[in-house]
N, C-alpha and C positions, 0 to 999 in steps of 0.2 A: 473380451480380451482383458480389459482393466478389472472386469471382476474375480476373473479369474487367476489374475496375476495378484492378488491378494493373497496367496497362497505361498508366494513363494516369495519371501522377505528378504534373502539374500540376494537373487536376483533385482527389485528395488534397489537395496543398496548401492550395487553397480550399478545400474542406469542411472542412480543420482550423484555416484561420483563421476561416471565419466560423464555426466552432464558439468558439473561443478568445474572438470578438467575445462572442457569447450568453453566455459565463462570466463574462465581464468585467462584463455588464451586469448580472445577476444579482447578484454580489459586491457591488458599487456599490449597488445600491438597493433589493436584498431580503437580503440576509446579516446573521443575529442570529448571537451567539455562543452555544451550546448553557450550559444553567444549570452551575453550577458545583460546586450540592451532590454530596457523595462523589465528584469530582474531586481525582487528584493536585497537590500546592501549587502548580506552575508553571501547569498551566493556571488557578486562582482568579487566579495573579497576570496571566495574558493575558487574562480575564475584567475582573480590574480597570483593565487600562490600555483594555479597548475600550471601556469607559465614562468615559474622560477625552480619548481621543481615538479614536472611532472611523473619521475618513477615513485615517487612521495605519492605524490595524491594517486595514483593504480594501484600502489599496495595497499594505501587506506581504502580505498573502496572494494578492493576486493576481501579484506577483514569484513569491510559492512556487510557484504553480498554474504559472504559464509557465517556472519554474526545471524543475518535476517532467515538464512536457511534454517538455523539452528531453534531460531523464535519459531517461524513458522509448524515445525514438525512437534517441538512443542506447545505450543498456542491447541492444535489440533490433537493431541493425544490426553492433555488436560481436561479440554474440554467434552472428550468421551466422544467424539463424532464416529470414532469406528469403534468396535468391540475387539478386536486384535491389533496387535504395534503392524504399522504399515507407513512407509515413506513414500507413499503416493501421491501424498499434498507437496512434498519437496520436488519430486521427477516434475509435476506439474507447473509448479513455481518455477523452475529450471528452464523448462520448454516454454513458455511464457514468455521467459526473457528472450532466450535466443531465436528464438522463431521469429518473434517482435522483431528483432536486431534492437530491441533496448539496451543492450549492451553497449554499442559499440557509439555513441554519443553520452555522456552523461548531463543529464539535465533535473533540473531543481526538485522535479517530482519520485527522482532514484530516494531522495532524503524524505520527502514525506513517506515512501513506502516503508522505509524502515521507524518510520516513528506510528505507522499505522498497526505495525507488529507490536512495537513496546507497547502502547497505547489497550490493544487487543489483550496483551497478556498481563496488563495491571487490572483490568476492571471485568474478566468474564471469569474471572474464579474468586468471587468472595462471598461466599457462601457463608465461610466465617465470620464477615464481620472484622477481623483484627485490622489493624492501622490503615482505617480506609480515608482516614482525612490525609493521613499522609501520603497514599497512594493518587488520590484525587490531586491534592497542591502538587506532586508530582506530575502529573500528566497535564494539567496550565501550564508548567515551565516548558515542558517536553514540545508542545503543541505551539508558544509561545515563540520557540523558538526554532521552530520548524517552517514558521509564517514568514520568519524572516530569510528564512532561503526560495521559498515558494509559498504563495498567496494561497494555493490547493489546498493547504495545510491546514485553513483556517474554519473548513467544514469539519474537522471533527470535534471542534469543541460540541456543534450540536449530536456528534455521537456520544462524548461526555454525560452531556444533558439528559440522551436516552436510555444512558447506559448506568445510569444515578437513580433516574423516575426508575429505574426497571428492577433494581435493586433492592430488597426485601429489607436490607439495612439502612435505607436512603433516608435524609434528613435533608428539609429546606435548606441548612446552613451549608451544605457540602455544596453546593451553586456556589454560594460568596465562599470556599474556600478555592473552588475551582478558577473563578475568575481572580483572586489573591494570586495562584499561581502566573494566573499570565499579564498582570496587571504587574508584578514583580520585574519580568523579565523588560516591559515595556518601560519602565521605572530607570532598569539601569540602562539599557540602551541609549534612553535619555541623557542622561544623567554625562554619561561618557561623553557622548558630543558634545553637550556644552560644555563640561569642566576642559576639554581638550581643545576648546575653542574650532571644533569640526563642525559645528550649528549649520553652517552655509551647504556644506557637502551633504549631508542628513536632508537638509531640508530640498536641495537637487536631486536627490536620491528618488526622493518620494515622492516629486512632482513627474519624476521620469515614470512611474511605475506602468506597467500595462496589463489593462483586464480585458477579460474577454477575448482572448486571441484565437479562440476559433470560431468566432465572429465576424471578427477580421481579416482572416485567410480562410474562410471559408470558400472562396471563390478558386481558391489554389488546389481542393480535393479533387482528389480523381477519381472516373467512377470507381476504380475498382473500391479507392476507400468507403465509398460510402454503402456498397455493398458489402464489405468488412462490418461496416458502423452495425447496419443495419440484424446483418448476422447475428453479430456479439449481441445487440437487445434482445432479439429473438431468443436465441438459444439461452441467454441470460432467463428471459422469463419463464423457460421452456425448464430448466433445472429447477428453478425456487418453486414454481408450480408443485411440479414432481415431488421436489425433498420436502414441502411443506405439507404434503400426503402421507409423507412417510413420517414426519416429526408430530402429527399430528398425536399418534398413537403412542409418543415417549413421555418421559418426567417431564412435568413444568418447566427445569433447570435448563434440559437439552432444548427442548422447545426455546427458551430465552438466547438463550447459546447460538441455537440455527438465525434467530429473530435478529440478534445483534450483527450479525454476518451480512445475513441482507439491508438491515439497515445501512451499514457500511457501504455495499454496494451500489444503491443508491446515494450516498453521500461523495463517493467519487467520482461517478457520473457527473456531478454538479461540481466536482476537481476539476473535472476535462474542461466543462466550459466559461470557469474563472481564474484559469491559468493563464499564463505570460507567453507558456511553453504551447506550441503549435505542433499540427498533428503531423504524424502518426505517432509522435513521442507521447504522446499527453495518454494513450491507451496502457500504458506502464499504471496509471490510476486504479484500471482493474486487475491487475495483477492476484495481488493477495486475495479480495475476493472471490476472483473466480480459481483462484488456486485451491480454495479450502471447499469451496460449493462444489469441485467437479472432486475432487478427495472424498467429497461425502456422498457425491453422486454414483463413483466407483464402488462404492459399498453395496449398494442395492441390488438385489437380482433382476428385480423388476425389468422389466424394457433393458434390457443390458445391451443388447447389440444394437440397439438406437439410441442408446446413451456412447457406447464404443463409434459411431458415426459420427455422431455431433464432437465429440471433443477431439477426435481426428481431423475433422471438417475446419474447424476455430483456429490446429494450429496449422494445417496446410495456407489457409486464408491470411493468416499472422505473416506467412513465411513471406510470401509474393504479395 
């Protein structure tokens, strides 16, 4: 079904607007902001402004949602994962959300998905070489301050790391420009509470924080989620298997390209369980990867109707 829906691009189209529409609607007239206890300080303070203005913060986050669409579909056609333009990675990004019902709470890991796109579309196209130190101190600030809306954040510096080693331009110094970036943002953060005499609040802030919260409510899962959990691994390893059969036989570049994706995917796995944010919200993590993995999966003829089962199967299970 999805491979053969590759063929018809105008149809994609619609199904990713009227998906877009359904998000839109959602944000609008069921979206809470997730609670704020053992939250990093920027999210209490997006917490506090959605309760003096909350049609403000629904319109801003639904720009982010259609900003992050836009990354997405880009991210994936730069990086060559199909041979023809296809918005299959967006329908999927789409369904993702609303299946999840990620939509209809917003919590600290909405802001790292979208810095996991920016992130994605600063460092898998530089092939050239041009302003990559500036692209790197970029993504420390970006990453820097993504940490302090959500702790999740804080795993892609080591996608940074492999996504620098992995880089044919890569230089030991581009590490210490990457850590420059986020040692910057950590600088003024500083800086502001004490010159503002806020010292005391900052430092409650950060004794309040909470890790591991699916640790801690782990005892609150219900089967059905752990069956969910369980699936998603599954069928997770069940794709990258697959596509790593098929990247196998491409250029070095695509190969890197597939490689940086599942690194990703493994490093948000290890979001879900150093997050504040408790489940089923914290599955928003895999969002983007398994958005662009099951877009590259749609490409293959191979196994197509037991590829068309599984990402059926994912979002029926997402749904309930």
């Amino acid at each position: 079904m999805f491979y053969a829906l590759n063929k018809y691009q105008n149809l994609q189209l619609v199904l990713a607007l009227l998906l877009f529409a359904w998000s839109a609607y959602t944000v609008f007239v069921q979206m809470t902001p997730f609670p704020p206890e053992g939250q990093p300080v920027l999210y209490q303070a997006i917490y506090s402004l959605w309760g003096h203005a909350p049609v403000l913060c629904k319109s801003i986050v639904l720009f982010l949602l259609l900003f992050s669409v836009l990354l997405l579909q880009h991210i994936f056609l730069t990086n060559k994962f199909s041979d023809n333009r296809t918005f299959l990675p967006v329908v999927f990004f789409l369904l993702f959300l609303n299946a999840g019902h990620f939509l209809q709470q917003l919590t600290p890991a909405f802001f790292t998905m979208l810095v996991t796109l920016l992130v994605l579309l600063i460092n898998t196209n530089q092939e050239n070489g041009r302003h990559v130190k500036n692209k790197v101190f970029f993504s420390g600030v970006l990453i820097s301050v993504a940490a302090l809306v959500d702790l999740g954040a804080l795993w892609l510096i080591l996608f940074m790391v492999f996504a620098l080693l992995t880089d044919k331009n890569y230089r030991p110094k581009d590490i210490l420009v990457l850590l420059s970036g986020i040692l910057m943002v950590i600088i003024y953060l500083v800086s502001y509470y004490y010159l503002t005499d806020s010292w005391p609040l900052l430092q409650n802030s950060l004794r309040q924080l909470t890790f591991f919260a699916f640790f801690t409510h782990i005892s609150d899962l219900a089967v059905l989620d752990w069956v969910l959990i369980g699936f998603l691994l599954l069928s997770g390893f069940y794709v990258i298997a697959v596509l790593k059969i098929h990247y196998d036989t491409k250029l070095i570049v695509l190969r890197k390209h597939y490689m940086l994706v599942v690194f990703l995917c493994f490093l948000m796995s290890l979001s879900i369980l150093l997050t504040a944010t408790t489940m089923p919200h914290t599955l928003i993590y895999w969002v983007v990867p398994f958005s662009l993995l099951d877009g590259m999966l749609a490409q293959l003829k191979m196994r197509r109707y037991l590829n068309d089962i599984l990402i059926i199967a994912v979002f029926v299970l997402l749904w309930f």
